[in-house]
C-alpha positions in Angstrom: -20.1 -144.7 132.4 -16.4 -143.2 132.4 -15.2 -146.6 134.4 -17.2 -148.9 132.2 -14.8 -152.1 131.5 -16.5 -153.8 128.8 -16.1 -154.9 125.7 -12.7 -156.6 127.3 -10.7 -155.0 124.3 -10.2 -151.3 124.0 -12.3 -149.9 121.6 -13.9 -152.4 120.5 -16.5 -150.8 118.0 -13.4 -149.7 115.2 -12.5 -152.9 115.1 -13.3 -155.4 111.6 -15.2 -158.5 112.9 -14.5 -161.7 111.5 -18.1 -162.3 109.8 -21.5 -160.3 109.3 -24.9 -161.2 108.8 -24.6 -161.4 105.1 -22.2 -164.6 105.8 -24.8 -166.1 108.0 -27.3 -165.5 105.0 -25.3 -166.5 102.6 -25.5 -163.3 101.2 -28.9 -164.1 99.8 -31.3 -160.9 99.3 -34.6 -162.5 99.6 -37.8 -160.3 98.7 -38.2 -159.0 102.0 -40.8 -155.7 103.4 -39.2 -153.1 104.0 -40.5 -152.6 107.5 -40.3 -154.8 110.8 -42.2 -154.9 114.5 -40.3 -156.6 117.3 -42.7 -157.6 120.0 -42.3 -159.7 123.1 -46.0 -159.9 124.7 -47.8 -163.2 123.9 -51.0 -160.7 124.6 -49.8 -158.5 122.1 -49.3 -161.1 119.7 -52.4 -162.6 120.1 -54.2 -158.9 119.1 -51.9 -158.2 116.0 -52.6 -162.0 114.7 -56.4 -161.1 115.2 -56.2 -157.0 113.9 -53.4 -157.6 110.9 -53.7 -161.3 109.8 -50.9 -162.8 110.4 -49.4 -165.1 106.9 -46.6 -167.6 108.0 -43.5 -167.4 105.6 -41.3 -170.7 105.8 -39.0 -169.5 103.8 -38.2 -166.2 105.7 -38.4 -168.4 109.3 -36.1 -170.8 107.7 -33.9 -167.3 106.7 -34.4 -166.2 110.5 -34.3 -168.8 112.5 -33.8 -166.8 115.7 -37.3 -165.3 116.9 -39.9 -167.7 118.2 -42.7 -166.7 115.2 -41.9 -164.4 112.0 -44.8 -163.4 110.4 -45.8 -161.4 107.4 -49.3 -159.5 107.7 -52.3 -160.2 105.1 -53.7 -156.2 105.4 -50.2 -154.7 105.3 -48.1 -155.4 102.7 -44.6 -154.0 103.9 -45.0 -155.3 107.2 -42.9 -158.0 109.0 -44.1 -158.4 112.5 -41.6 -160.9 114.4 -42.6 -162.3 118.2 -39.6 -162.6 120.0 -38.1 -163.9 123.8 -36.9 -161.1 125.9 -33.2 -159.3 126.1 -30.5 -157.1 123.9 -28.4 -160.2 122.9 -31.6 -161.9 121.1 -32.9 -158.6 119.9 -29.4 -157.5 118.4 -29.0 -161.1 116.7 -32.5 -160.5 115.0 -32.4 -157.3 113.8 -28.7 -157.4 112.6 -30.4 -160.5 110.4 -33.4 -158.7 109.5 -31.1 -155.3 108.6 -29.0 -157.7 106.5 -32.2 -159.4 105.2 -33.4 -155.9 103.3 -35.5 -154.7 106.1 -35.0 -151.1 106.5 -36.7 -149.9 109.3 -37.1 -151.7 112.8 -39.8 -150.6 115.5 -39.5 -151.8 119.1 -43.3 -152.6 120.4 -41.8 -153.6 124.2 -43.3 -154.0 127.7 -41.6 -151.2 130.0 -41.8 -150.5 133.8 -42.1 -147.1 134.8 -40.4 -144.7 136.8 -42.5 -141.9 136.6 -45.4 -141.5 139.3 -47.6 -139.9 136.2 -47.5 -143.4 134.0 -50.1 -146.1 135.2 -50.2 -149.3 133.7 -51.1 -149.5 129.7 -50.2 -145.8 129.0 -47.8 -145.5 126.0 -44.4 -144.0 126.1 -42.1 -143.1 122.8 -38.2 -143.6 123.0 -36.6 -140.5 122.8 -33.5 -142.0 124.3 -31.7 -145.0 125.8 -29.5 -144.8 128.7 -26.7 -147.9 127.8 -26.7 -149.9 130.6 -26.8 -152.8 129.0 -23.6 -154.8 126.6 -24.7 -155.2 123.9 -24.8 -151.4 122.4 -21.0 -151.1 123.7 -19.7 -153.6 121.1 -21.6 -151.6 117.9 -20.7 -148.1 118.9 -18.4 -145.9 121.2 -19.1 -145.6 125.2 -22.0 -142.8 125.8 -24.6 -142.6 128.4 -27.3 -142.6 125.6 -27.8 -143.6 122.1 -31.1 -142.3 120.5 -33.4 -143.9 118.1 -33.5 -142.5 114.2 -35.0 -138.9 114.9 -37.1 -139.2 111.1 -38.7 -142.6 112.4 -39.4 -141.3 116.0 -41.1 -138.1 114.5 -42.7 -140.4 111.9 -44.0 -143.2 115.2 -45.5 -139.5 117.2 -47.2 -138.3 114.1 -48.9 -141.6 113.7 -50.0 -141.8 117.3 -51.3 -138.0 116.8 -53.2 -138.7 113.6 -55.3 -141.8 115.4 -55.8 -139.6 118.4 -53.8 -141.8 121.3 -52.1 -140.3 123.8 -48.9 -140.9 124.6 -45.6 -139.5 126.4 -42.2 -139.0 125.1 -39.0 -139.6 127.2 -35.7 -141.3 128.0 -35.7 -145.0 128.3 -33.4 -147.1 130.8 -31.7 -150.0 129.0 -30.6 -153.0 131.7 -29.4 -156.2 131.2 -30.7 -157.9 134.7 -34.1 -156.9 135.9 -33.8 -158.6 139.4 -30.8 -155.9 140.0 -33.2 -153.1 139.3 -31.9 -151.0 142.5 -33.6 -148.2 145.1 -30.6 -146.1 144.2 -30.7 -146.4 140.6 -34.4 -146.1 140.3 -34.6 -142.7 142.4 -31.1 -141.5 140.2 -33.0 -141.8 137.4 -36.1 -140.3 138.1 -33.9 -136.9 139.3 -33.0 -137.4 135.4 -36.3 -137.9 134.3 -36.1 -140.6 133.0 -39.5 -142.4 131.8 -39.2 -146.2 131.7 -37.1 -149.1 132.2 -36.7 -152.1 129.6 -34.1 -154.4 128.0 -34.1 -154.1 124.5 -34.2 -150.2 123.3 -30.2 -149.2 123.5 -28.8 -152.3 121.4 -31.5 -151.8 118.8 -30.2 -148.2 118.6 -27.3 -149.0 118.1 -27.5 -151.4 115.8 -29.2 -148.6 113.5 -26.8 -146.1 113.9 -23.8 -148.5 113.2 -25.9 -150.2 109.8 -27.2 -146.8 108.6 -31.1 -147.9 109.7 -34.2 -146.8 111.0 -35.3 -147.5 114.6 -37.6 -146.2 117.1 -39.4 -148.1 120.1 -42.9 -147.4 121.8 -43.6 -149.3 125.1 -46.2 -150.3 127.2 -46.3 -150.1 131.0 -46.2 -153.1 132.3 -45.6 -152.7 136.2 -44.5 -149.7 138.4 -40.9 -149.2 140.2 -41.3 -146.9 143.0 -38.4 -146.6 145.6 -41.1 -147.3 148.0 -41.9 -150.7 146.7 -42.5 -152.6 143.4 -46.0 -153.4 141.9 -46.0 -155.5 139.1 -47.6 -157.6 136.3 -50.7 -159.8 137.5 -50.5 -159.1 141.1 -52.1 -155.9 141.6 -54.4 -156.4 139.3 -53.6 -154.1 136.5 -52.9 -156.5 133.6 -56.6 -155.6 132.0 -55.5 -152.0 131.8 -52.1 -153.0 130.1 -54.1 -155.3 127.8 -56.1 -152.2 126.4 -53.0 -150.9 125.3 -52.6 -153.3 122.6 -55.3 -153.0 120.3 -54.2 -149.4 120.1 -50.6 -150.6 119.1 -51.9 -152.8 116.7 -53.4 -149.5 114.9 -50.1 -147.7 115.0 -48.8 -150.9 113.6 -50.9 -150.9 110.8 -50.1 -147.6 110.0 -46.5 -147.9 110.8 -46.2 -150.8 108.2 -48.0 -148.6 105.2 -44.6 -146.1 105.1 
């Protein structure tokens, strides 16, 4: 990461930027919940609508106009739960909004691929860490390798996942901007590192957090498999029931997540 050449201008995360959030808001508080869930499966949607009852809220879509549904949850009263299209640019717009909004703690509920021969599809993995290989992270903070989620909200997310009895592993996540560059070289490199999973959302979240003084944590899904022998993925080897079992067992950390 020593050669990295973006942001274009040196530096770029001590510098003041010309509006915030707040300006986009109009500086308006609104009475918000305190917590939020970022999620990008139509699946999972579908299970959290059916598990936490889902309320529309015009007023907060019309706040957040970004994400493709916002919703606010009929059995969890501190919960925001917010459907959203894939990416660190779309997930670093929303969050800075929902940060500037009043929510205080953000949980990533992703797809991920794995690297690791031990993770099949629809086991669970909490962040521990990002590896940066994405932009947006690089304009909110300093160039690093990593940037880790809020250590009191990680250890809060395990806890959770311990008291309802799912199993889970814990590891170092792989941030990239462009899936379909995904490399042989890069996937074995990081498996030497042991590193767990690969998705496009975690490291700007993070950093986001850090920079606003926030919570966030992240607990993915696998989705499909990257081995430097070859790629299986998605529908096509037949695995998407497995991943789709997952769900209903986020939905209950969900709940729990949203209660504080």
């Amino acid at each position: 990461m020593a050669g990295i050449t973006f942001p274009k201008v040196g530096e770029k995360h001590r510098l003041v930027p010309l509006y915030s959030p707040d300006n986009v808001l109009d500086s308006t508080r609104i009475k918000t919940r305190k917590r939020a869930i970022l999620i990008y499966s139509k699946d999972l949607e579908k299970v959290m609508k059916r598990e936490l009852g889902f309320l529309a809220d015009k007023r907060l879509s019309r706040l957040i106009p970004n994400p493709e549904s916002i919703y606010l949850c009929r059995s969890v009263k501190d919960l925001i739960v917010v459907k959203l299209g894939i990416g660190a640019p779309l997930t670093a717009v929303v969050a800075e909004e929902l940060y500037a909004a009043g929510v205080k703690e953000i949980l990533i509920m992703g797809i991920a691929g794995s690297l690791n021969r031990k993770l099949d599809f629809g086991d669970l993995v909490v962040c521990s860490r990002a590896v940066r290989d994405e932009g947006t992270s690089h304009h909110y903070l300093k160039n690093s390798v990593y940037v880790s989620p809020s250590s009191g909200l990680t250890v809060k997310l395990c806890r959770i996942m311990d008291k309802l009895g799912i199993k889970y592993a814990k590891g170092t996540t792989w941030t990239i901007d462009a899936p379909y560059m995904e490399t042989v070289h890069e996937v074995k490199r990081y498996r030497k590192k042991n590193v767990l999973t690969v998705e496009m959302e975690a490291a700007a979240l993070f950093a986001i957090a850090k920079r606003r003084g926030k919570g966030a944590a992240a607990l993915f899904t696998i989705s499909d498999i990257l081995d430097p022998e070859g790629w299986s993925g998605f529908d096509k080897c037949g695995k998407r029931k497995r991943r789709r079992e997952a769900y209903p067992k986020m939905a209950r950390v969900a709940r729990e997540f949203g209660k504080g």
